[in-house]
VEXMARFI-93104 format. One record per residue (C-alpha): x, z, y; residue in three letters. Coordinates in pm, whole numbers, plus 32768, in hexadecimal, padded with zeros to 4 digits. Example, Ala and Ser with C-alpha at 12.3 -4.5 7.8 and 13.67 -1.06 7.14 Angstrom:
84CE830C7E3EALA;855782CA7F96SER;
***
This chain:
5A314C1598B2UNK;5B2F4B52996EUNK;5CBA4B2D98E9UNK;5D164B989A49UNK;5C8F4CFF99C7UNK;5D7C4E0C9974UNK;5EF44E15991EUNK;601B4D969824UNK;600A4EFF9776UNK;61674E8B9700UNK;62224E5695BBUNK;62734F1B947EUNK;63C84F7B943AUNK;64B44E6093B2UNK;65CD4E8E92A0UNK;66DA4DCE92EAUNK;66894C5C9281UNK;66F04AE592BEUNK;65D149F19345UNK;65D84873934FUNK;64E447D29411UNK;6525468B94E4UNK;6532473F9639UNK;659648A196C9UNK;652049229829UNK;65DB4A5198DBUNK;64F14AFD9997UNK;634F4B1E998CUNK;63204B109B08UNK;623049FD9BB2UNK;634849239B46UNK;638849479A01UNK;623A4982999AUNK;61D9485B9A29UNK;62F447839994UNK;629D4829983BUNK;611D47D3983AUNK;6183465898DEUNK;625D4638978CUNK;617146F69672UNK;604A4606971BUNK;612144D296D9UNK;617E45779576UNK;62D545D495B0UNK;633A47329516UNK;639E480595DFUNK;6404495395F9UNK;641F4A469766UNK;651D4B52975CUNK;64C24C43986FUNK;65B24D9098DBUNK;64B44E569951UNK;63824F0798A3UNK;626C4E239969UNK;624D4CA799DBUNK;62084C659B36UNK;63644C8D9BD3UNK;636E4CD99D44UNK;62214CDC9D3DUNK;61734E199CB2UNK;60504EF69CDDUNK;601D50449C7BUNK;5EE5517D9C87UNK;5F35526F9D55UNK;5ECB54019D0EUNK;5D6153B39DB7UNK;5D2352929D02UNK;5D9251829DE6UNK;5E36503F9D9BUNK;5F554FDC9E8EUNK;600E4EB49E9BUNK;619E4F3F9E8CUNK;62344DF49EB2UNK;61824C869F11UNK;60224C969F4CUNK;5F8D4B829FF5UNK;5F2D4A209FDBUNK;5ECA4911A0E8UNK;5E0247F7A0E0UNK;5F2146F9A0A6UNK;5F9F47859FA9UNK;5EF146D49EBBUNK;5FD546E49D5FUNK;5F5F48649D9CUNK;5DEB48429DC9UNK;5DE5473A9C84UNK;5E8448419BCDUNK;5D9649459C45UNK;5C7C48619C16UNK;5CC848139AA0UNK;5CDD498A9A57UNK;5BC949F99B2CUNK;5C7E4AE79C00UNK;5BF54B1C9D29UNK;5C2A4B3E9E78UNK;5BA64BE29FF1UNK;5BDE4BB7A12DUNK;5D344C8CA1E4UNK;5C614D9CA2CEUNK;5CC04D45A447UNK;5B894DABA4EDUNK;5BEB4E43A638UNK;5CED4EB3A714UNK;5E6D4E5DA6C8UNK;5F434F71A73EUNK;60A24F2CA7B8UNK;619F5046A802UNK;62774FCCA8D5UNK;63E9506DA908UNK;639B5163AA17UNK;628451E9A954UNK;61A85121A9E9UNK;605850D4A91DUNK;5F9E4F92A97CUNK;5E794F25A8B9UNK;5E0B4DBEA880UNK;5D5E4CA2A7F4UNK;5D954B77A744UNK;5F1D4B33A6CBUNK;5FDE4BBCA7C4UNK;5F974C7AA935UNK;5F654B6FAA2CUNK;60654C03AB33UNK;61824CE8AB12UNK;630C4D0DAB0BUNK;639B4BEFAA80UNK;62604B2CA9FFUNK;62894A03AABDUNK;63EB49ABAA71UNK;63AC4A0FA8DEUNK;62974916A8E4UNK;63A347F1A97FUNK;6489484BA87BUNK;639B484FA73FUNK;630B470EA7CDUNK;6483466AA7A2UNK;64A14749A64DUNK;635D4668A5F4UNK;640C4535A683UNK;652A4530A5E5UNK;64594588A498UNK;63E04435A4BAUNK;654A4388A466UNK;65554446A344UNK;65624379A1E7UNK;64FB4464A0E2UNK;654B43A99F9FUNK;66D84376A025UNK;66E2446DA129UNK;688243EEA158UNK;680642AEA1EEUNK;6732435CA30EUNK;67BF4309A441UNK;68B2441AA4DEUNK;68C94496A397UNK;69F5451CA397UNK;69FC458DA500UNK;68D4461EA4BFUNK;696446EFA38BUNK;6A8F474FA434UNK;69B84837A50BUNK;68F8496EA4BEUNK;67B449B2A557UNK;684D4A94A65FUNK;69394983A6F3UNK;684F4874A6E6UNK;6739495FA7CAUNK;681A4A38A8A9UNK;689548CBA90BUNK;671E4863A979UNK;66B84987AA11UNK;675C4AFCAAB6UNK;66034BA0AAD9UNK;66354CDEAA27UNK;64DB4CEEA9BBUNK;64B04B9AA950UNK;65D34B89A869UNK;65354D13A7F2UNK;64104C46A78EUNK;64BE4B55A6D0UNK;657E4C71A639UNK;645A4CE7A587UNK;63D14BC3A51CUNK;64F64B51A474UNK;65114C9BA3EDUNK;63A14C92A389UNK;63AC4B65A2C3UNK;64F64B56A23CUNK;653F4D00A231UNK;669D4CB6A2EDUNK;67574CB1A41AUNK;676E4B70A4EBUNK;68F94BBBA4D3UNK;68C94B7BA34EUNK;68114A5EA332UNK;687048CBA35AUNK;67CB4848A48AUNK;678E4728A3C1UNK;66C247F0A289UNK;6608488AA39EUNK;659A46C5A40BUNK;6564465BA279UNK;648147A4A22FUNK;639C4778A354UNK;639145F2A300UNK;634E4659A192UNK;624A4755A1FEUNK;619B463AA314UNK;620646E6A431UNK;6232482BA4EBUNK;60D74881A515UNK;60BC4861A3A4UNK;619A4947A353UNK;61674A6CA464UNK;5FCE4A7CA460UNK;5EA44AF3A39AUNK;5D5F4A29A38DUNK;5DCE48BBA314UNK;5F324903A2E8UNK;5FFD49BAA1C7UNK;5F7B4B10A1F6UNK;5DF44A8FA1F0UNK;5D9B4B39A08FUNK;5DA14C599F93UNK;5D774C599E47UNK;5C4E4D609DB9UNK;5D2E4D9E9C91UNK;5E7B4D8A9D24UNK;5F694C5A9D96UNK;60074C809C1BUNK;5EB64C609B61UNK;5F114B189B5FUNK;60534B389AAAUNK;5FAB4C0B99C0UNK;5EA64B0D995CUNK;5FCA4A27991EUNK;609A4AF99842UNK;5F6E4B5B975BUNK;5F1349E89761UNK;60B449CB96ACUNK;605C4AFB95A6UNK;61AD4B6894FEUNK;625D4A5595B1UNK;62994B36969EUNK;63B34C789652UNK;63AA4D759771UNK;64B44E64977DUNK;65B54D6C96E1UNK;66B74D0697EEUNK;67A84C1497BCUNK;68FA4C6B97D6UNK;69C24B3897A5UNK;696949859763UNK;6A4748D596C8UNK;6A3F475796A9UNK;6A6C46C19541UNK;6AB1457E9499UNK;697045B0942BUNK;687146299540UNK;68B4479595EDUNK;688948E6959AUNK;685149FE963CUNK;68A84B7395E4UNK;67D14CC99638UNK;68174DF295B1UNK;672D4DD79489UNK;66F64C54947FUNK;67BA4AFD944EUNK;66CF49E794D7UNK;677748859452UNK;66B547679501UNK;66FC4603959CUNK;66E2467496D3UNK;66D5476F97B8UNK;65F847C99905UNK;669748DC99D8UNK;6571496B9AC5UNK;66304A709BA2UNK;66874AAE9CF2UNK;68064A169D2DUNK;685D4B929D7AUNK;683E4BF99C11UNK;68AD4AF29B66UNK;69EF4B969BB1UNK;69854C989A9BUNK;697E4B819996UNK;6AE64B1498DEUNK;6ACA499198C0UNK;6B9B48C097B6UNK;6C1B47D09852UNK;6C38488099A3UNK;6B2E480F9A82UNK;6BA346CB9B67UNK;6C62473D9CAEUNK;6B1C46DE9D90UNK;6A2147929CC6UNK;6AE048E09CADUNK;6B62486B9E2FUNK;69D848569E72UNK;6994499D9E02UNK;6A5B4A329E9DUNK;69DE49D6A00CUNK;688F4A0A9F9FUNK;686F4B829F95UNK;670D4C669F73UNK;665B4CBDA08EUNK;66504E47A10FUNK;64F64EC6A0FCUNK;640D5002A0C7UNK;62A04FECA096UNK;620B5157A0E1UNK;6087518FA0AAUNK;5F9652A9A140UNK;5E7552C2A0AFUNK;5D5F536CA161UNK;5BDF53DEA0EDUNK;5B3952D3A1BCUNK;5BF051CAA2C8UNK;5B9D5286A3C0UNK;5C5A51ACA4E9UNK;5B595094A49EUNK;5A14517FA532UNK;5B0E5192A692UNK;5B215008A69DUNK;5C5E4FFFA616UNK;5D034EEFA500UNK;5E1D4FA9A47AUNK;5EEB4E96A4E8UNK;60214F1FA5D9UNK;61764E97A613UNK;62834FB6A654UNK;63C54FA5A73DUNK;64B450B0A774UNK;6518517FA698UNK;64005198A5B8UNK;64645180A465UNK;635150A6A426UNK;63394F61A4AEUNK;61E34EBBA44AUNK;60AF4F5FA3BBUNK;5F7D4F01A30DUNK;5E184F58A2A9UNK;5E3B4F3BA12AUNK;5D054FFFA0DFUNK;5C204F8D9FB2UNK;5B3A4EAF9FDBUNK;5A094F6F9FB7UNK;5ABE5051A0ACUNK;5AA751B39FAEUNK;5BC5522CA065UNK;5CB751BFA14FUNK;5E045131A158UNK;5F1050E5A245UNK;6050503FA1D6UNK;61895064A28FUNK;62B24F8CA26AUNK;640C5020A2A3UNK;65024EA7A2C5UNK;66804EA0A2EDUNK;674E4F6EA3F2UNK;661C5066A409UNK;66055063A285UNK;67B650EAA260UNK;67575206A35DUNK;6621526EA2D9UNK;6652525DA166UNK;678B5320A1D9UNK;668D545DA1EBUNK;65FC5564A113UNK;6493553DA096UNK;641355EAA198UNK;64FA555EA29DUNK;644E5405A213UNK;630E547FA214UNK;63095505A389UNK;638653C3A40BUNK;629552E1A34FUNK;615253E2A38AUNK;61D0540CA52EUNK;61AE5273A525UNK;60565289A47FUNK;5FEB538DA583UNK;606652B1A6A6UNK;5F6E518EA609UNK;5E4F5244A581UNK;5E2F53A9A64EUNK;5EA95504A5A4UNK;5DC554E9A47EUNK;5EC753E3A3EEUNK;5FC054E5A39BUNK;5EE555B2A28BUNK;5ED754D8A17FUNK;5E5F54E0A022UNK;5F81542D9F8AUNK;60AA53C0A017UNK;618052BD9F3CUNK;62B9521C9F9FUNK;634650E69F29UNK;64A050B29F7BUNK;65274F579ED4UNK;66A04F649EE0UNK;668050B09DF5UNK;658B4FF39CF7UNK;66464F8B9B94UNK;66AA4E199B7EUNK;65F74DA09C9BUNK;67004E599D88UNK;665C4DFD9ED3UNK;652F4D3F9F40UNK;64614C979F52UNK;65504B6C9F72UNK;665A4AE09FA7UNK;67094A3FA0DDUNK;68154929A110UNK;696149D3A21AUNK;69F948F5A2BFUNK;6AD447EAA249UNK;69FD47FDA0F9UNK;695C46CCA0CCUNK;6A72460FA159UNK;6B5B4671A060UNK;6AAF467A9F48UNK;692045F19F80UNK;693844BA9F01UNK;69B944EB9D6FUNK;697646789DA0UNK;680046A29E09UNK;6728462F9CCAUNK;6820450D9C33UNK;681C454A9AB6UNK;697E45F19A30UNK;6988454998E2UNK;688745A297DFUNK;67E746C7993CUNK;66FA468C99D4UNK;669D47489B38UNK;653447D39B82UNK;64CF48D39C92UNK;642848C99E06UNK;658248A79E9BUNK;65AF47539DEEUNK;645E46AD9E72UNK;642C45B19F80UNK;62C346409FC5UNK;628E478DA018UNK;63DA47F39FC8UNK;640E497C9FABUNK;628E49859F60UNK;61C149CE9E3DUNK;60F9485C9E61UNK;628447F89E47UNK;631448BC9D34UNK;61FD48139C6BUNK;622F469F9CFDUNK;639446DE9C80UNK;632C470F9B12UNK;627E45E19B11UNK;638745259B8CUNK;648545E29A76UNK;639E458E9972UNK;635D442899D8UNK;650A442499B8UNK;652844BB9877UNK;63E343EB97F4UNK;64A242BC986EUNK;65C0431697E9UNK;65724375966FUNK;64A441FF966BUNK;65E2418596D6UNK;668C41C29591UNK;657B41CE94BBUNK;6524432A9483UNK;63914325950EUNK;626E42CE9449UNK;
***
C-alpha cells in the first residue's frame, strides 16, 4: 500500500510538558511539513506545533454524505510545478487528468449564455482589448526579478498602484476590465482595488506567465489528486510520527539567550531555532518576545487573506458531460459565483460541480441565510448545467474567512504600498533566531502548493546552514 493512503488520524491528548529538541515549526501545512521532513532527513530534531486538529493547512479534503471526496481548499497541480510532483512521486500519490471535455459555458451580464471551446470564446464584449492588456500583464512579467523583487524595474511605481489603477489606465472597455476583474479575483480571491499592481507582475512572473495561471491542460489547474490534494501532506506527517502535535497552537515565541521557545497551551517547545510556517495574516495571533522587527509585522500587515467560498454539488452521475458539456463556465453579473468546475471523481461514480464564491460577491452572499446561499449557488449551477443541477445529493459549502486560524483563503495578497515599505527585510528575511516558511514567501509558484513546499526547502536549507554555522549539526 502506498504512504499517500489514508489520513494523520491525529494525536493523543498531551499533559502539559516541556520539549527540547533543536528546532520548532509553527504550523503542519505544505510548508511546515516540508521544512520538518527537510530537517529530520538531515537529522535535525525537530518538533511541528500545529493549531488545528489536521495538517494540510489551506489545503483540505473532506467525504461528503454520499461518499465523495472534495477538494475544500487547493486542489490542483500543473506540470511545472515540479517540487509538487517529486513529492507526490516519492509517496506514490497519484494523480488524473482535470475533466474539460466539452463545451465552456460563459454567462455573460445580460444573462446571456455563450458556449465555447478551447480557453476562452473567440469573439465577444471586451475580448479583444482583455487579450492587449494580459499580453502587457505578461510583458511586464518579464522585468520581474523574483529572488529581489525591489530591484525590478518600476518597482516602486509599480507598487504604488493597485490592479484597478494600473488597468482602468490601459483600457475603458467595460467588459474588458470585467474580465480582468474576475481573473484577478479568480486567482488571487480579491478585488483589483485591493491588490498591488505590482504583486499582480511578480506572481504571474513566478507562475511563468498568464496563461499559466488562468488555464487547465498544461497550466496550474491540469491535475487532481485520486486521494485528495492533501494526501500528500498526510504522507508527510506520518513519515514525522510524534514529531508532529496537532491541536497544539502556539500562543506566544520568545527569543532566549539560549535558543527560543515557544508556548501552547499545554506545551513549552525550547529549541535553537524556530520555523514559523503561517500565512502573515495570523501571525498576528502569535505574541513574539522581542516584538517582531517593524518590516515583518509592517509586512503582515499589507499582506492580508484572500476572500473565498468553495461550494460543491454533488450529483448521482455528471450528467452535463452526456449534453457535450465540460462543467467549465465563467459567471458575470450578479451571480454569486464566479468560476465553476467539474470536480467529479475520477471514475466518474457521481458528479460534482464546484462553485467558487471570490471577494465582493463573497461579502454579499455569505451575507445570506443557508438557504439564501444555497439558491444563489444552485440558480448558477442551473444556468451551466440545465435544471437538473439544482437537486443535489449533497450540497457542502466552504466558506474560508469563517474557518479557525486560517481566517481567509486560500492566500494571501500584497495592497499597495506593501512591498515597498517593508519587502525587502519583511518578506522571508530571518528575525533573529525565526525563520519564515509558507507559499507567500517563495519566488516560484508563490501562493501555490508547488510553492509553499519550495519554501520549506529553502527554510530548512537556512536553518541547516545556520546550526553548521556554530557547530550544532552532526
Amino acid at each position: 500500500m502506498s504512504q499517500c493512503c489514508g489520513t494523520v488520524t491525529g494525536v493523543t491528548p498531551l499533559e502539559t510538558s516541556a520539549v527540547d529538541t533543536d528546532v520548532v515549526v509553527v504550523g503542519a501545512g505544505y510548508a511546515g511539513l516540508t521544512t520538518a521532513w527537510r530537517l529530520a532527513d538531515a537529522g535535525v530534531a525537530v518538533v511541528v506545533l500545529e493549531a488545528a486538529d489536521r495538517v494540510g493547512g489551506r489545503v483540505f479534503s473532506q467525504v461528503t454524505p454520499s461518499g465523495v471526496r472534495v477538494d475544500h481548499g487547493g486542489q490542483w497541480i500543473g506540470p511545472s510545478q515540479r517540487r509538487f510532483h517529486a513529492l507526490a512521486a516519492r509517496f506514490g500519490c497519484r494523480t488524473f487528468p482535470t475533466w474539460e471535455t466539452g463545451r465552456h459555458a460563459e454567462i455573460r451580464a445580460d444573462g446571456t449564455r455563450v458556449d465555447y471551446a478551447g480557453g476562452a470564446p473567440d469573439t465577444g464584449p471586451g475580448i479583444e482589448e482583455y487579450e492587449r492588456v494580459t499580453a502587457l500583464l505578461d510583458d511586464l512579467a518579464r522585468g520581474v526579478d523574483l529572488e529581489q523583487p525591489w530591484s525590478t524595474p518600476r518597482f516602486a511605481e509599480f507598487d504604488a498602484l493597485s490592479a484597478e489603477d494600473f488597468v482602468r489606465a490601459q483600457t475603458d472597455d467595460e467588459d474588458a476590465l470585467a474580465r480582468l476583474a474576475l481573473a484577478i479575483q479568480g486567482v488571487w480571491c480579491a478585488e483589483p482595488r485591493e491588490i498591488s499592481f505590482f504583486h499582480v507582475l511578480f506572481y504571474l512572473a513566478s507562475a511563468g506567465g498568464y496563461e499559466q495561471l488562468m488555464e487547465t491542460r498544461g497550466c496550474a489547474q491540469d491535475a487532481r489528486f485520486a486521494d485528495g490534494a492533501d494526501a500528500v501532506a498526510h504522507a508527510l506527517a506520518r513519515s514525522l510520527g510524534d514529531k508532529v502535535r496537532l491541536g497544539d497552537p502556539v500562543l506566544s515565541l520568545r527569543q532566549t539567550a539560549h535558543g527560543v521557545e515557544a508556548h501552547t497551551g499545554r506545551t513549552v517547545v525550547r529549541a535553537r531555532r524556530a520555523v514559523v510556517a503561517v500565512p502573515p495574516a495570523v501571525i498576528e495571533r502569535i505574541a513574539f518576545d522581542p516584538a517582531l522587527p517593524v518590516a515583518r509585522r509592517g509586512w503582515a500587515r499589507h499582506s492580508p487573506m484572500g476572500r473565498v467560498a468553495k461550494v460543491h454539488a454533488v450529483y448521482e452521475e455528471p450528467f452535463w458531460r452526456a449534453a457535450g458539456r465540460s462543467g467549465i463556465a465563467t459567471l458575470y453579473g450578479d451571480s454569486p459565483a464566479g468560476v465553476v468546475f467539474d470536480n467529479s471523481p475520477e471514475d466518474a461514480s457521481r458528479g460534482v460541480l464546484v462553485a467558487f464564491v471570490y471577494g465582493d460577491r463573497l461579502d454579499r452572499w455569505s451575507a445570506g441565510t443557508d438557504t439564501e446561499r444555497r439558491h444563489g449557488v444552485l440558480s448558477a449551477l442551473s444556468a451551466i448545467a440545465g435544471p437538473r443541477a439544482g437537486q443535489p445529493i449533497d450540497y457542502v459549502e466552504k466558506i474560508w474567512p469563517r474557518t479557525g486560524w486560517t481566517v481567509g483563503g486560500y492566500e494571501c495578497f500584497v495592497t499597495p504600498g506593501g512591498w515597498t515599505r517593508h519587502g525587502r527585510d519583511g518578506w522571508r528575511e530571518p528575525s533573529g533566531l525565526v525563520h519564515w516558511a509558507g507559499t507567500e514567501t517563495a519566488s516560484v509558484w508563490n501562493g501555490y502548493i508547488d510553492g509553499a513546499i519550495s519554501s520549506g526547502e529553502r527554510a530548512a536549507a537556512e536553518v541547516i546552514s545556520a546550526l553548521a554555522a556554530v557547530g550544532h549539526l552532526g
